[in-house]
C-alpha positions, 0 to 999 in steps of 0.5 A, spaced: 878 944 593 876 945 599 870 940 602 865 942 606 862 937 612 856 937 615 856 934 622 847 935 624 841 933 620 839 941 619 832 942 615 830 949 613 828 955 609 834 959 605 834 965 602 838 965 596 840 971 591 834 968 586 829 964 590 828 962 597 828 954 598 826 950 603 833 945 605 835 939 608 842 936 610 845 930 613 851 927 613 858 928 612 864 927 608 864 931 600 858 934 598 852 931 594 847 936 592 841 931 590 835 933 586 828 930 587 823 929 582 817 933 579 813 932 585 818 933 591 815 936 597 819 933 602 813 933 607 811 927 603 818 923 601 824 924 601 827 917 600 835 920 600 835 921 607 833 915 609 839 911 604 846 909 605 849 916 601 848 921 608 853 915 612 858 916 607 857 923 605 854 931 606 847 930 603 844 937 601 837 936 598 831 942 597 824 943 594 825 946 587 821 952 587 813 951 585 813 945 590 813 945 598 814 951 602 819 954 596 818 960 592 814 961 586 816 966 583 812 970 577 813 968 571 814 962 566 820 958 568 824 954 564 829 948 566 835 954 565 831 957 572 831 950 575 838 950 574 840 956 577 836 955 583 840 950 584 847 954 583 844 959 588 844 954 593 851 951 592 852 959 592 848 961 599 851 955 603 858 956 600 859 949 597 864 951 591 863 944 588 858 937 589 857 930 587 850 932 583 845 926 584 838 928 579 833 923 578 827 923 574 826 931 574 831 932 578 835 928 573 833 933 567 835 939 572 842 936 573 843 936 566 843 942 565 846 944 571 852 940 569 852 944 562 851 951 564 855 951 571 861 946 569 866 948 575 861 947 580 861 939 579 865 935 581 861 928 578 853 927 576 849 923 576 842 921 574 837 916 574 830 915 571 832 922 566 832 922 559 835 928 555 828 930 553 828 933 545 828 930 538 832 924 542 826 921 546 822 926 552 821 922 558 812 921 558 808 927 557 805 927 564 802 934 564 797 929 561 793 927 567 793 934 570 785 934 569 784 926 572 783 925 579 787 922 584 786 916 583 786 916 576 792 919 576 795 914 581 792 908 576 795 912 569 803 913 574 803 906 576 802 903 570 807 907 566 812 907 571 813 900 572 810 896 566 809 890 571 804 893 574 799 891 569 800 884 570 801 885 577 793 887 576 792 880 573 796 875 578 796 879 584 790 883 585 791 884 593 797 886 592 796 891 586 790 895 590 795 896 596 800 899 591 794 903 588 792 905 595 798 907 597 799 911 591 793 915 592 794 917 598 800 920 596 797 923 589 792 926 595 796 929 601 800 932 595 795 936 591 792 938 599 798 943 599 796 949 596 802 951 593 804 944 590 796 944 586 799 952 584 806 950 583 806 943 580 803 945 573 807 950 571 813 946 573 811 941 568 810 946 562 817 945 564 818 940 564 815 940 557 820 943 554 826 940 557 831 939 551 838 938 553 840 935 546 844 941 544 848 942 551 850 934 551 858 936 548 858 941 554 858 936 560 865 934 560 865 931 568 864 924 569 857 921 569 852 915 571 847 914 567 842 909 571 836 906 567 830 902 571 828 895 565 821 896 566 820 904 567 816 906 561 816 914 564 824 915 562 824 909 557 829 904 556 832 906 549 831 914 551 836 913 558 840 909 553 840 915 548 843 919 554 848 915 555 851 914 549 851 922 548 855 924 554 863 925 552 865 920 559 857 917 561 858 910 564 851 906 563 848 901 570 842 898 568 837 896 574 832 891 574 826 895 576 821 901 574 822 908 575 822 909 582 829 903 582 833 908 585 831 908 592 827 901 592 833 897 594 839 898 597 843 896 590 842 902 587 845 907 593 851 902 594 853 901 587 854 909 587 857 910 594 863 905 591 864 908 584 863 916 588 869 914 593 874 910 588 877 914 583 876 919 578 870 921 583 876 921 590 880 925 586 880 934 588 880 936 582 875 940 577 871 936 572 872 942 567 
């Protein structure tokens, strides 16, 4: 197989064969195709460009369609259609397979991606994400549509990391640094027109995420990554996961929902595993 290497930090609007996506990449070596979370605008974050995985490997990123300066095409969409932007991606930019990175949404995405497009991985995996269905869906958050920004940002914190609660207790300063920089997220985000379009009929979605019955198809290996204290993608649900993939290895980190940019350690682990075998070899994960 054939790796694709990217020599400059690009970031620009793709027009695939389904959707027109804005993208960034940096880096080089394997490709690694990463898909961000239900409110990826990369004008806000986009915490994968600033780890470790660019220095190691080909990184291509972009924000899924209803967010940022993507398409929203008419219509309902399901996390199928997320899967196939994705695929048109690798598609358009002639990448034949990616070491697939999803995290929370992006994690669901890649579930499905993995099932549905098999030939075009070459290893997933996900954090924060759960397999959604009877077997445990991460938390409804559609329900703080109709809160304000700062509601939403109190709701977040204390359900993406259950030490928020306490930190509300024995440390208010630091808490209210913390909300405060969260409402000025949950602000800038909702400023953008196509975001307040584009955000709930990504999380009708998102609702209806159940990767349960395509599990047995995902036959490359995979990473599943939890956070200890995230109560949005529970322990016991991302466990599940795990459990239920044909070749899934489980990392546990001790962190809430955001874990996997929060320290080096997450980043660092993966970059090993990626470069040893089986994820080194050229092979097909068919």
């Amino acid at each position: 197989m054939s790796v694709v290497h990217s020599a400059h930090v690009t970031e620009r609007r793709v027009q695939t064969a389904r959707i027109g996506l804005h993208m960034r990449r940096a880096g080089q070596g394997p490709c690694v195709l990463y898909l961000g979370g239900s409110n990826f605008d990369m004008r806000l974050r986009c915490a994968v460009m600033q780890s470790a995985l660019p220095a190691q490997f080909d990184v291509v990123t972009y924000e899924p369609r209803g967010l940022g300066r993507s398409d929203a095409p008419p219509g309902l969409w399901s996390m199928r259609d997320y899967a196939d932007d994705a695929v048109s991606l690798l598609d358009t930019l002639q990448i034949p397979q990616a070491l697939v990175l999803g995290e929370s949404f992006g994690g669901m995405t890649a579930l499905h991606l993995a099932a549905y497009h098999p030939d075009r991985l070459r290893g997933l995996a996900v954090m924060a994400a759960t397999a959604g269905g009877a077997a445990g869906r991460s938390y409804p958050i559609e329900e703080w549509l109709n809160l304000d920004a700062e509601a939403t940002a109190l709701a977040a914190l204390k359900v993406q990391d259950q030490r928020f609660r306490q930190l509300l207790r024995t440390d208010p300063a630091a808490a209210a640094a913390r909300l405060a920089q969260r409402i000025a997220m949950e602000t800038a985000f909702r400023a953008c027109p196509a975001n307040a379009a584009g955000y709930p009929r990504l999380l009708q979605a998102r609702a209806g995420h159940d990767a349960v019955p395509v599990l047995p198809q995902i036959s490359c290996p995979t990473i599943v990554m939890a956070g200890r204290h995230d109560n949005q993608a529970s322990f016991a649900a991302v466990k599940w996961l795990s459990d239920h993939l044909p070749k899934a290895e489980f990392w546990v980190f001790d962190g809430g929902h955001g874990f996997g940019f929060a320290t080096p350690d997450p980043m660092a682990r993966l970059i090993a595993a990626w470069t040893a075998a089986p994820y080194s070899d050229q092979e097909n994960c068919e």
